[in-house]
Structures are given as C-alpha cells and as structure tokens.
Backbone as CSV, one residue per row, in Angstrom:
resi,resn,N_x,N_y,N_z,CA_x,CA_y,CA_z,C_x,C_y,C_z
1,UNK,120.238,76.809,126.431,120.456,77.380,125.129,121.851,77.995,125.121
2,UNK,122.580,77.721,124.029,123.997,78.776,123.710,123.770,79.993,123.799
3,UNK,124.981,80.537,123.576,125.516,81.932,123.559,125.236,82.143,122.146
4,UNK,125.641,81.457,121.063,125.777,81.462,119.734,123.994,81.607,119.484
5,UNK,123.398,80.840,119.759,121.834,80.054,119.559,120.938,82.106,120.000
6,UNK,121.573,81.610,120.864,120.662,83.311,121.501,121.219,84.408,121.597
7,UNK,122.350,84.700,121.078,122.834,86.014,119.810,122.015,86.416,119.466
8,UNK,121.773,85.890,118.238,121.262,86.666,117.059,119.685,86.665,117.175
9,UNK,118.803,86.351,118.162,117.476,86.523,118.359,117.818,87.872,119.655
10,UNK,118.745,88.240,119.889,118.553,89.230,120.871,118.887,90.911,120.287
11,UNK,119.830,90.152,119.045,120.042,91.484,118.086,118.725,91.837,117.131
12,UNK,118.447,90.752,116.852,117.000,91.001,116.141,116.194,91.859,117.118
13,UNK,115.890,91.296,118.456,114.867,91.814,119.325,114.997,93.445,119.833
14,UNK,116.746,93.630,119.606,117.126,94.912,119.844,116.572,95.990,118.775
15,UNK,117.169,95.148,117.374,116.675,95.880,116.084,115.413,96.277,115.983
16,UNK,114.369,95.761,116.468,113.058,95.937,116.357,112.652,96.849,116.996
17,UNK,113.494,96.928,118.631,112.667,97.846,119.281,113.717,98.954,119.553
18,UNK,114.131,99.379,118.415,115.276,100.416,118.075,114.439,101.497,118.309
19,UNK,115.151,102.674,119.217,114.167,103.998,119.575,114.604,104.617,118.186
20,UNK,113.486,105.246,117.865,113.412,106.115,116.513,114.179,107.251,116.765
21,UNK,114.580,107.587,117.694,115.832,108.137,117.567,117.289,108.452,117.349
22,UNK,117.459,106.571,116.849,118.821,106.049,116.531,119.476,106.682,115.066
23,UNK,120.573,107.826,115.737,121.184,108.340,114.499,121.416,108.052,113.561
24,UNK,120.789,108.545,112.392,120.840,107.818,110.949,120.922,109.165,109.422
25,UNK,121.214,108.544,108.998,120.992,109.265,107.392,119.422,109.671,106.974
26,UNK,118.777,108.599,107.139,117.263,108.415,106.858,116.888,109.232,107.765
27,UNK,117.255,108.961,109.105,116.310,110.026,110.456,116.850,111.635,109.933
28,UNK,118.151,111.620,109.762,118.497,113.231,109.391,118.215,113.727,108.532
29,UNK,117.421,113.379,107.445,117.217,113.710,106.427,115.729,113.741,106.404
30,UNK,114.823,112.862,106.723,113.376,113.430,107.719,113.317,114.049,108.220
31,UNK,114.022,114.762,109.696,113.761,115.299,110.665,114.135,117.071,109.757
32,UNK,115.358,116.950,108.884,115.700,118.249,108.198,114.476,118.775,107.133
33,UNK,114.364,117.618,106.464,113.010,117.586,105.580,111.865,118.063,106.007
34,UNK,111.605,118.175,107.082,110.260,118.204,108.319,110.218,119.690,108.772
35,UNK,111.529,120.299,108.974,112.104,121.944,108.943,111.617,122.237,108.042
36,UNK,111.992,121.741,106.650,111.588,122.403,105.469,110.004,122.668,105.487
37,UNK,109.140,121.459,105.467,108.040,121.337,105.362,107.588,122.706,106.218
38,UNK,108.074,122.829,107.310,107.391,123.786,108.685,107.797,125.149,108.261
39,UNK,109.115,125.230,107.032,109.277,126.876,107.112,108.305,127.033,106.133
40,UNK,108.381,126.364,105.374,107.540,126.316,103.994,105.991,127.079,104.451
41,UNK,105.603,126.422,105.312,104.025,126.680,106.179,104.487,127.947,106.426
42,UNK,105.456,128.312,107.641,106.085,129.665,107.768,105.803,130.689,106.988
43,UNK,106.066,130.238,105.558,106.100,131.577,104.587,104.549,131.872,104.100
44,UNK,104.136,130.693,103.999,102.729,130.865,103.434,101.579,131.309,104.788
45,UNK,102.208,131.340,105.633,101.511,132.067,106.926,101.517,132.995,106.828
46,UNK,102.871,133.670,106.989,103.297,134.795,106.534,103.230,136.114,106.101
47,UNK,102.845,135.252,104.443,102.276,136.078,103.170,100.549,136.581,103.304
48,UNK,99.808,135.170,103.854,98.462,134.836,104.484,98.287,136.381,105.316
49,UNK,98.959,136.573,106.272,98.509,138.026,107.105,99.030,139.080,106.871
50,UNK,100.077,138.897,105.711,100.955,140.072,104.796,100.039,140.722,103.911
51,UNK,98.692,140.326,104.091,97.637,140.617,102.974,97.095,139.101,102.069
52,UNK,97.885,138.791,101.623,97.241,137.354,100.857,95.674,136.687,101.047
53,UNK,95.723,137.197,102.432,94.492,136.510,103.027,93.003,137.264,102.323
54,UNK,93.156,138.609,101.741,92.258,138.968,100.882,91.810,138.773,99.427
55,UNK,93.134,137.833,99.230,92.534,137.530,97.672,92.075,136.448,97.529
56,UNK,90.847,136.128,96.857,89.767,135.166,96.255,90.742,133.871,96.041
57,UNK,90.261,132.756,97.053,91.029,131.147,96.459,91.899,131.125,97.191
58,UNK,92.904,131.804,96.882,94.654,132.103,96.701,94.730,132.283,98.169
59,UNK,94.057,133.119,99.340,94.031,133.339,100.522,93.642,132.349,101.275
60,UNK,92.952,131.268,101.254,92.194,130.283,101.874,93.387,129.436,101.478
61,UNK,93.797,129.507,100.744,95.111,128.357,100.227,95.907,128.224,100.687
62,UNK,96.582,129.686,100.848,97.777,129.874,101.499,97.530,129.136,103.185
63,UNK,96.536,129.896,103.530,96.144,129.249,105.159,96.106,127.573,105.314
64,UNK,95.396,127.327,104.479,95.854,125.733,104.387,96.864,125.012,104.386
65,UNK,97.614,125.769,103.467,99.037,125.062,103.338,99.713,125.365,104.510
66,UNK,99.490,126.239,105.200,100.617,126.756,106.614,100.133,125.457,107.279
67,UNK,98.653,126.009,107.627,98.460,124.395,108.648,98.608,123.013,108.415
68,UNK,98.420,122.931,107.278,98.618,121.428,106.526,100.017,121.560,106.730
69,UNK,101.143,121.939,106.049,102.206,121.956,106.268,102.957,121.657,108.031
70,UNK,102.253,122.605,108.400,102.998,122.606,110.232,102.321,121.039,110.699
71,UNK,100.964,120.272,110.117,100.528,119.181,111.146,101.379,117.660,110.080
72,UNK,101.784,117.993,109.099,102.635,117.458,108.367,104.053,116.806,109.112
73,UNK,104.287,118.484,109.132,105.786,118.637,109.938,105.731,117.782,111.051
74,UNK,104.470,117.799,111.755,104.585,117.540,113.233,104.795,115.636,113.187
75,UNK,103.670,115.345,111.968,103.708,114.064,111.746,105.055,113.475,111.515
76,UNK,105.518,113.975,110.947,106.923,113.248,110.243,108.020,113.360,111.330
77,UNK,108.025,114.106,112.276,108.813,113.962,113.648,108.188,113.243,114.808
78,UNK,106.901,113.267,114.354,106.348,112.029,115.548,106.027,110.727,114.928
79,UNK,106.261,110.559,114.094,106.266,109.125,113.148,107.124,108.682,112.496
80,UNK,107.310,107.200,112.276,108.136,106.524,111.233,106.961,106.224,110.215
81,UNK,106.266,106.660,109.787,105.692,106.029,108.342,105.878,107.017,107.091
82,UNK,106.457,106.086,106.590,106.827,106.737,104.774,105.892,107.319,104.568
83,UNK,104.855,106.928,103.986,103.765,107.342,103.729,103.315,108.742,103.901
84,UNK,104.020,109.242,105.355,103.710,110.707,105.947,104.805,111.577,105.217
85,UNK,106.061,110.837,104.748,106.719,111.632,104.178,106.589,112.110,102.291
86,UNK,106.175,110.487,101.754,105.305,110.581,101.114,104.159,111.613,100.550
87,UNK,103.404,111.657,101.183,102.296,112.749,101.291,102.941,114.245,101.192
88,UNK,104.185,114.620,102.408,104.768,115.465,102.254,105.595,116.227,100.949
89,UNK,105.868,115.013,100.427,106.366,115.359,98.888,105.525,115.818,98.292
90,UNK,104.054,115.511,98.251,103.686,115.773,97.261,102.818,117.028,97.388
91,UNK,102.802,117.244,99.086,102.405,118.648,99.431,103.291,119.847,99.043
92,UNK,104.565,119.668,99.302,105.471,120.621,98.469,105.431,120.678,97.088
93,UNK,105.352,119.463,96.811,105.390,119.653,95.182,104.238,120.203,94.521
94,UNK,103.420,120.341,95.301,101.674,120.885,94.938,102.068,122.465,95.362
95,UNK,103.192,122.851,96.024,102.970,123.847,96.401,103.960,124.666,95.257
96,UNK,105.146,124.041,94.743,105.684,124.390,94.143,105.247,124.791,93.052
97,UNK,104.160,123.949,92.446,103.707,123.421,91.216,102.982,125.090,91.101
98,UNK,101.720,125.059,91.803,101.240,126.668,92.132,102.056,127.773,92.108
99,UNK,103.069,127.804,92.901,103.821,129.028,92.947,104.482,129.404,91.333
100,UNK,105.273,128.257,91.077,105.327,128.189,89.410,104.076,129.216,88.601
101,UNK,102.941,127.953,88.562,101.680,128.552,87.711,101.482,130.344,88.036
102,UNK,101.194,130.422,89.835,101.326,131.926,90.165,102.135,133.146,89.233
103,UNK,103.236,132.696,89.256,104.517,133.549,89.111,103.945,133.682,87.108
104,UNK,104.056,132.350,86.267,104.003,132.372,84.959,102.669,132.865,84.434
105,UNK,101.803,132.316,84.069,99.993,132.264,83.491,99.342,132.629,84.372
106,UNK,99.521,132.608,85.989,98.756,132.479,86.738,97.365,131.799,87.220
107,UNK,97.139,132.165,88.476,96.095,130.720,89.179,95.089,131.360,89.543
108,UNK,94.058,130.883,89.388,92.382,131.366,89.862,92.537,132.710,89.590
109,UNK,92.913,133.341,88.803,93.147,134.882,88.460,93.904,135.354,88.972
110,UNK,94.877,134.796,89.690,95.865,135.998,90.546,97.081,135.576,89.808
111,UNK,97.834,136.909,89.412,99.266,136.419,88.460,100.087,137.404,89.767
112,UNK,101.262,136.328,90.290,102.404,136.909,91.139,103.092,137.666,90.608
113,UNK,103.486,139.250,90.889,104.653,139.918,90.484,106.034,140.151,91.219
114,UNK,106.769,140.173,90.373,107.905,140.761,91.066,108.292,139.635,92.274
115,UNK,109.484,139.452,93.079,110.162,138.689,94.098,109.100,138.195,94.612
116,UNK,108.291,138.990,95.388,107.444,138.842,96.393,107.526,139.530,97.644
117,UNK,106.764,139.443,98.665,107.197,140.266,99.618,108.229,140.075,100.598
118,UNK,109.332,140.860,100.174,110.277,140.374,100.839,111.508,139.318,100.252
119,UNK,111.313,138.842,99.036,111.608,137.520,98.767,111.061,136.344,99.177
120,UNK,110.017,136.060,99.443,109.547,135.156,99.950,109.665,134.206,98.850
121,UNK,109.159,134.519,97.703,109.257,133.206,96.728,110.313,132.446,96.420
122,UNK,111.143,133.254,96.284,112.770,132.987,96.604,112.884,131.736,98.128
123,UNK,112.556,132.396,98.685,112.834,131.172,100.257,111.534,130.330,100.464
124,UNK,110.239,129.926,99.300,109.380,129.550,99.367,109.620,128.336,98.666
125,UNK,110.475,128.281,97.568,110.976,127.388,96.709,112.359,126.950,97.208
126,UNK,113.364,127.390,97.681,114.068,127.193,98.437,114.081,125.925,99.510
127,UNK,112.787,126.321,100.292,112.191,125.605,101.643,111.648,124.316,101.024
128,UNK,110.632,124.439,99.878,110.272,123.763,99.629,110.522,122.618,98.610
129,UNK,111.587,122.608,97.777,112.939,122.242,97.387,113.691,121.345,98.354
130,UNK,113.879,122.215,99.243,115.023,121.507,100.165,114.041,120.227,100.878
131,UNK,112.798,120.748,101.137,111.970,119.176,102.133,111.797,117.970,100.409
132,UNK,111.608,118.382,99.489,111.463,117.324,98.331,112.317,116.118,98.591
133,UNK,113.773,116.874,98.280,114.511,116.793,98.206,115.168,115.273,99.095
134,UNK,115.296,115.994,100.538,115.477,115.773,101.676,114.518,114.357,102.163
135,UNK,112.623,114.473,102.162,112.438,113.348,102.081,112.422,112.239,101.479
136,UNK,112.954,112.462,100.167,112.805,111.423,98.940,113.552,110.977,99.195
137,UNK,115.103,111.273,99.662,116.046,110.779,100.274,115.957,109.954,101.431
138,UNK,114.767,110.410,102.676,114.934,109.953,103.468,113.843,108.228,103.196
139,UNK,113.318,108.047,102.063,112.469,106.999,101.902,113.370,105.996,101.308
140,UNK,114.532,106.545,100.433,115.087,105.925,99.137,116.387,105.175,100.784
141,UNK,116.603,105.746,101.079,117.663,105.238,102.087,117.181,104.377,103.099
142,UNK,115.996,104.230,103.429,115.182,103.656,104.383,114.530,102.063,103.400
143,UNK,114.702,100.977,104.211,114.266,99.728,103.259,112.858,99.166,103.345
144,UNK,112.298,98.991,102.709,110.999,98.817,102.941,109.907,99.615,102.334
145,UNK,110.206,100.716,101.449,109.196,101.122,100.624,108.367,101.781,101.391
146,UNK,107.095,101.877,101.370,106.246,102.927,101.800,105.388,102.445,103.054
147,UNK,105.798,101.287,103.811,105.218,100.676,105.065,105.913,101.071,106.345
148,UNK,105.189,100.929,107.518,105.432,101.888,108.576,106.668,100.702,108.993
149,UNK,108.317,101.424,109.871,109.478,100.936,109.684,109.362,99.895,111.089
C-alpha cells in the first residue's frame, strides 16, 4: 500500500481516537460552563444551610439543585455527550427561571427580598448565566448536534 493510500485512513484513525482532552473552543467552553454549573450548586448549597433549608418546597429545592448541579458538573467533565450539556442548560435555565419568579410574584409562597444573603442572587444569576451561555456555545461549535462526539 502507498504512503498517499494510507495517509488519510491514519488521520481519520487518529481523529477518532482523539483524547478528549485535545485543546479546543468547544472543550473550553464546556469545561468553563461545568464551573458555572458547580458554583451555581455552590450557592444554592450555600443558601440551603444559610437557613433556606427551613422553608416549605423552596428548601428541598435548593438541595437538589446543589446536587443535581455538582453530578451535572461532574458529567460534563467526564463526558463528551451534548446531551449532558444539553440537560445542563436547561437546569440553569430552570434555575434562573425560579429565581426570577422568587424575586417578582413569587414561588410556592416564598417571595425573595432584598439582594439576598450576601448577594448571592447577584452571583446566582451571574453563575448561572455564564454556564447557559458557555454551553450553548460549547454544542453550537461542536458538529454533530446532540449525539455523543
């Protein structure tokens, strides 16, 4: 066989079994996205033993989202599937969506006042903003749509 002939089946074979660690736009923008996701959990941990954890709904929620968030995080740095980042969007955006409702009309009876503790809402939307953001990017830059890479 040529040199020419068995090129380009060895670049293919390389491409395929590319370590997911090969510096990229898409990987940096997951792996940053994946921070977000984990501070995001961070805050709602946080708030969770800041007291939160006593109010009706709203306390069980918050705890969820920390852990959901952190096994999220963990996924999207130990995986290439969209899908996980995917999901992640729409966990922030569920979280956002709440904090919104919280702050305005309020949710299951609890209306948020004031910053929060500390500012947290401030760096809750922030965090969670920045992973939206960050993975939508990292799918839109990545080819192949929502199947594992």
């Amino acid at each position: 066989m040529s040199a020419q002939m068995g090129e380009p089946a060895v670049r293919r074979a390389s491409a395929m079994h590319a370590s997911m660690w090969t510096p990229s736009w898409p990987l940096a923008s997951r792996l940053v996205g994946a921070a977000g996701v984990a501070a995001s959990g961070a805050i709602h941990f946080q708030l969770w033993t800041s007291g939160y954890s006593v109010i009706s709904v709203i306390g069980p929620l918050f705890l969820l989202d920390a852990i959901g968030s952190w096994l999220v995080a963990l996924a999207l740095i130990g995986t290439r599937f969209r899908v996980v980042a995917a999901a992640a969007i729409l966990i922030e955006l569920g979280a956002v969506a709440g904090l919104a409702l919280a702050s305005t009309a309020g949710l299951f009876g609890f209306q948020e006042s004031g910053s929060g503790v500390g500012g947290q809402i401030m760096a809750a939307y922030g965090t969670e903003s920045l992973a939206v953001v960050l993975l939508a990017a990292s799918l839109v830059l990545t080819r192949g749509g929502l199947r594992r890479e």
